[in-house]
N, C-alpha and C positions, 0 to 999 in steps of 0.2 A: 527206657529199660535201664537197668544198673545189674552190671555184671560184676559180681563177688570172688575175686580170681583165687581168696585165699582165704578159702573155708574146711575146716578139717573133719573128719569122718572116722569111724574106726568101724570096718564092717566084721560082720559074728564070725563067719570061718577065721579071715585074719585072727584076728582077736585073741579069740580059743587058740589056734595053733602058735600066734609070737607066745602069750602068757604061758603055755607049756614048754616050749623050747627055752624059754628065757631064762625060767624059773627065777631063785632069787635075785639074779642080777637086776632084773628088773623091780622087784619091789625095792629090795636094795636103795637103788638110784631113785628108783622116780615117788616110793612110799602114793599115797593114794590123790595124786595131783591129778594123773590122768583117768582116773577111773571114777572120779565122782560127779562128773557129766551126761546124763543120759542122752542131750542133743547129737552126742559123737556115736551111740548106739543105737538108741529108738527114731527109726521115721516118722513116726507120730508126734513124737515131740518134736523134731527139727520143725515139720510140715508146719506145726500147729503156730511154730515161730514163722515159720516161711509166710505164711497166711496173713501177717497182718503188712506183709511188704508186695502184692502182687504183682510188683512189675520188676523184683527180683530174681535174675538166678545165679547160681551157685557153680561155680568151677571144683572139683574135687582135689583135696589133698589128705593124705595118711596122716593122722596125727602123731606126733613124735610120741614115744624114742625113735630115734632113726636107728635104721637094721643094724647096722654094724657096731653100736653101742650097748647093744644086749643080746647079740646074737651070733653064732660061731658063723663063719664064712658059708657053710653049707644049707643051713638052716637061713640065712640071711637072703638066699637065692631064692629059695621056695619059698620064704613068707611073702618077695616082695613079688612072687607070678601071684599069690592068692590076691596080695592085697590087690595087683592092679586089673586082677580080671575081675575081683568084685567089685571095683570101682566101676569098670566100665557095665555092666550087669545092673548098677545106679543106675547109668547116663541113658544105657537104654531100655529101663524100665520107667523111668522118670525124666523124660525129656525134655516138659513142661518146668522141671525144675533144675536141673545137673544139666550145663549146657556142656559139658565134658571133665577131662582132670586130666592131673600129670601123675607122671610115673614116680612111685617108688624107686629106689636101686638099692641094690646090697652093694655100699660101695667098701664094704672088706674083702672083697671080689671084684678086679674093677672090669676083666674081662666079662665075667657074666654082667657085669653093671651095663655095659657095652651093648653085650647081648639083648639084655633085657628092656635097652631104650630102644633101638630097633622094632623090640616085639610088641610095643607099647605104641609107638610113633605109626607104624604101620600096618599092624594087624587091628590095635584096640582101636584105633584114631586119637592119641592122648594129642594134648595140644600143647607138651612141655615137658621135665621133669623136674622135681620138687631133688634139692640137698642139703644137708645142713652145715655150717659155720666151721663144723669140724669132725672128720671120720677115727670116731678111737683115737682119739691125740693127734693126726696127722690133718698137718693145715690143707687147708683151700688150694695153695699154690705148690702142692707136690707133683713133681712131674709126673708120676705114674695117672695123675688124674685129667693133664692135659687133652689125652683122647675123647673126652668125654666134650672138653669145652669144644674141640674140633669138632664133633660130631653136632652138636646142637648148634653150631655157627652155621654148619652144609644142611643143618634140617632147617636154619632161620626159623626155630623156633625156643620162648625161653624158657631158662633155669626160674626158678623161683627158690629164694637162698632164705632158711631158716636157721635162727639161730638157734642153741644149743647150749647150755649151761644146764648144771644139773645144783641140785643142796649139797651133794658131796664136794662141791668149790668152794672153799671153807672165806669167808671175810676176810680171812686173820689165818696166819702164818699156825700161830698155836691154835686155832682149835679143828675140830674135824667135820664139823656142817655149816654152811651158811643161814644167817639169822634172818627174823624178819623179810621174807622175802624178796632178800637183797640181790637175789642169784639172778631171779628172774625179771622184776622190776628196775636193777640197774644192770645185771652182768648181761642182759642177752641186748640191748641196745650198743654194750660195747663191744660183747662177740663180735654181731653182724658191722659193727665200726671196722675190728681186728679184721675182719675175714675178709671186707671191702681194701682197705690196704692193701692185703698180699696179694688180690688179685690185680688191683690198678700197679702195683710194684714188684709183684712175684710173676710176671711173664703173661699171665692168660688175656688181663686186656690188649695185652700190646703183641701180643701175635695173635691174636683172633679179634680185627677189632671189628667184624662183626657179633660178636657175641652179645646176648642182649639177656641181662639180668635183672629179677626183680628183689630189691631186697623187701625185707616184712619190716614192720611196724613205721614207714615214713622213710627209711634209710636210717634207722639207728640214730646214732650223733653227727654224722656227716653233716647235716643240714646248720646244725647251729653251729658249729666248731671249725666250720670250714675256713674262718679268717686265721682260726690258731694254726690249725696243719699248716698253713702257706709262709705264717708268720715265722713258726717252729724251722719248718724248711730253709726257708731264706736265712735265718739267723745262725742255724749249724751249718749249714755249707759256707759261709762267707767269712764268719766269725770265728765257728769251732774247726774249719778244716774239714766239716763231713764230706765223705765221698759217697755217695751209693754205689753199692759195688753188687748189686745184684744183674737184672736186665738191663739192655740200654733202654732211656724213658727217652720219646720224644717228647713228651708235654710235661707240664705241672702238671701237682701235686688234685691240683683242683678242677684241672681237666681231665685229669682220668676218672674223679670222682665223678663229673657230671655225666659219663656215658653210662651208668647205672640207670634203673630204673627206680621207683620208690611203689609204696602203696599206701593206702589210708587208711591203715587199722593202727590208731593212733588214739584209738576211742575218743573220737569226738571231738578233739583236742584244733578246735580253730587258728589259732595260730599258731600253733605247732604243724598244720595241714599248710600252714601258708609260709611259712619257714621251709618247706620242704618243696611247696609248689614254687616260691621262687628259686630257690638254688637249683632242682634238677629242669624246670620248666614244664610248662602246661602238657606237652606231648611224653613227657615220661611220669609221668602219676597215673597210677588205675585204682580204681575200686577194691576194695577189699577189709573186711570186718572180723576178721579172723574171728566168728564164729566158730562152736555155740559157746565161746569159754568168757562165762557172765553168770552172775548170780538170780539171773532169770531165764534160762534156759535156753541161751541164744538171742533172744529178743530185742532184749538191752542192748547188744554192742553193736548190730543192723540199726534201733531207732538211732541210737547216740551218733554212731558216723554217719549215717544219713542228716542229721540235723548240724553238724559239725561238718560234712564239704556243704549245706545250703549255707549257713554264716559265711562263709570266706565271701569275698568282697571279691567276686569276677562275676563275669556276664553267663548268664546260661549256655550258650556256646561252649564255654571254657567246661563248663560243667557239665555237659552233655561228653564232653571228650574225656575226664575222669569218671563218670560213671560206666560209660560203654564202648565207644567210640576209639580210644585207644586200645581197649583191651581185643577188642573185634580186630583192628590193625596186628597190634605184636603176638596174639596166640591163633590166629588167623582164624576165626570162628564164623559159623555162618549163621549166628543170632541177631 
C-alpha cells in the first residue's frame, strides 16, 4: 500500500462559497493558478488517475489559498466547517480511496481555529490539520498561535505545513509581480526553510517538543543547506558576537531541524528524495505526491514519485516504511 498524506482537493460547496466571499482578492492573488485543474474538482478525473496506481490512497487536504489570505475572519470560519465536512463526506463516501484528511482552520480566528480542530479531530475523525508558512503576514511563531501547536501535541497527532508565496512577492524590490514562476518554484521551498526556523527558534519546537510536523515538498532547503545553517551559526556566534536573544535553545541549529518531518512530493527527484532521507532519516519521510498539480491530470506526479522513492538505493523495508508504514504510525490510521 502507499499512502499519499498530501493530496489536494477542492470540493463544489467549498468552492462556490470561498470564490464568492473572496471575490477579487482572490483572483487578485492567485489569477488562474488554482483553477485550471480539474483533478482538484472532478472525481472522475482524480479516479481515472487514481486507477492506474491501485494500491494507492489518498489522505485529504484543501488546496491553497489558505482562509485567512482571502477571507475576512467570519467568512474564514464557515468556509473551513464546509470545506472540512466535505472532506469527510469524501472519506466516507470513498473509503476505498480517501483513507481520511486533515482540517482546514481559519487561522485569522485562532479561537475558532481552536474550535474547529476539536470539531475535525473528534466529530469528523481527521487525522491532523493542514497550515500554511504564513497567516496574512504573521509568522509561524506568534504566540497567539502557540495553542494550536499545544493542542496537536495532547491530540499526538500532525500539522502538515504548506507553504505559501503568492506572484504578488515581487523578484525585485522595483517591480510588482514575480517572474517566471520564481515565486513558486524557488520562493515556497524557501518559505517552508523561513517558517521551519522560526519554529525550531521561535519557541514551538522547544516547548512542545512533542509536536510532530510534516513539511511539503521533502523539507524545503533544509536538507541540502544544513552544513551552511550550522556553519553560519557557529561563525556569528563565535566570530560576530551573535547572541540569540529569542527562546532559550537547548540543541543546535540542526537538531531542531532534524525533529521535522519531510515528505516526497519532490517529483521524482532521487537524489533530492535521498538528500532529505538522510538528513531527517528513514522514520520521518512519508509519501506524498502532492497531486493532481501536473500537466496530466494528476497522473504524472503519482507515476514520477513513485518511480523516484523506487530509484533511492535502500532496501524494501526502508521503503515500505515511506510509503505507508510511517504514515499509519504518525497520523494513526487504520489502513
Amino acid at each position: 500500500m502507499k499512502i499519499d498524506v498530501f493530496s489536494h482537493v477542492l470540493p463544489p460547496r467549498y468552492l462556490a462559497e470561498r470564490n464568492k466571499r473572496a471575490g477579487e482578492r482572490l483572483s487578485t492573488q492567485y489569477g488562474k493558478y488554482y483553477h485550471a485543474n480539474p483533478g482538484l474538482t472532478d472525481l472522475d478525473v482524480r479516479f481515472r488517475a487514481m486507477d492506474k496506481f491501485p494500491d494507492a490512497v489518498q489522505l485529504l487536504t484543501i488546496a491553497g489559498p489558505n482562509l485567512e489570505s482571502v477571507l475576512k475572519p467570519k467568512d474564514a470560519v464557515e468556509c473551513a466547517k464546509i470545506a472540512n465536512d466535505e472532506m469527510a463526506e469524501l472519506v466516507a463516501k470513498h473509503p476505498g480511496r480517501f483513507c481520511g484528511a486533515c482540517a482546514s482552520l481559519p487561522m485569522n480566528d485562532i479561537d475558532a481555529a481552536l474550535k474547529e480542530t476539536d470539531r475535525a479531530i473528534t466529530d469528523l475523525r481527521f487525522r491532523g490539520v493542514e497550515i500554511f508558512t504564513d497567516h496574512d503576514g504573521r509568522p509561524v511563531d506568534a504566540p497567539e498561535i502557540f495553542p494550536l501547536y499545544e493542542k496537536m501535541a495532547a491530540y499526538n497527532l500532525p500539522i502538515l505545513l504548506h507553504p505559501r508565496r503568492t506572484n504578488t512577492t515581487a523578484d525585485y524590490e522595483g517591480e510588482s509581480t514575480s517572474k517566471f514562476l520564481i515565486y513558486t518554484n524557488f520562493g515556497w521551498p524557501y518559505e517552508t526553510s523561513m517558517a521551519m526556523a522560526r519554529l525550531a527558534f521561535g519557541g514551538p519546537l522547544e516547548k512542545y517538543p512533542a509536536l510532530k510536523i510534516v513539511t511539503h515538498h521533502a523539507g524545503g532547503m533544509i536538507p541540502y543547506f544544513h552544513k551552511r545553517v550550522q556553519f553560519s551559526w557557529d561563525f556569528n556566534e563565535m566570530r560576530m558576537g551573535y547572541r540569540f536573544d529569542g527562546h532559550t535553545l537547548t540543541k543546535s541549529p540542526v537538531e531542531y531541524y532534524k525533529m521535522f518531518y519531510c515528505d516526497t512530493a519532490i517529483q521524482g527527484n532521487t537524489p533530492a528524495l535521498m538528500c532529505a532521507y538522510e538528513f531527517f532519516g528513514g522514520d520521518h519521510m512519508v509519501f506524498a505526491t502532492d497531486t493532481p498539480y501536473d500537466n496530466q491530470l494528476g497522473e504524472r506526479v503519482i507515476r514520477e514519485t513513485i518511480d523516484g522513492v523506487e530509484a533511492m538505493p535502500i532496501d524494501a523495508a526502508a521503503k515500505k516504511k515511506i510509503y505507508a508504514d510511517n504514515a499509519r504510525r504518525l497520523f494513526r490510521l487504520p489502513v
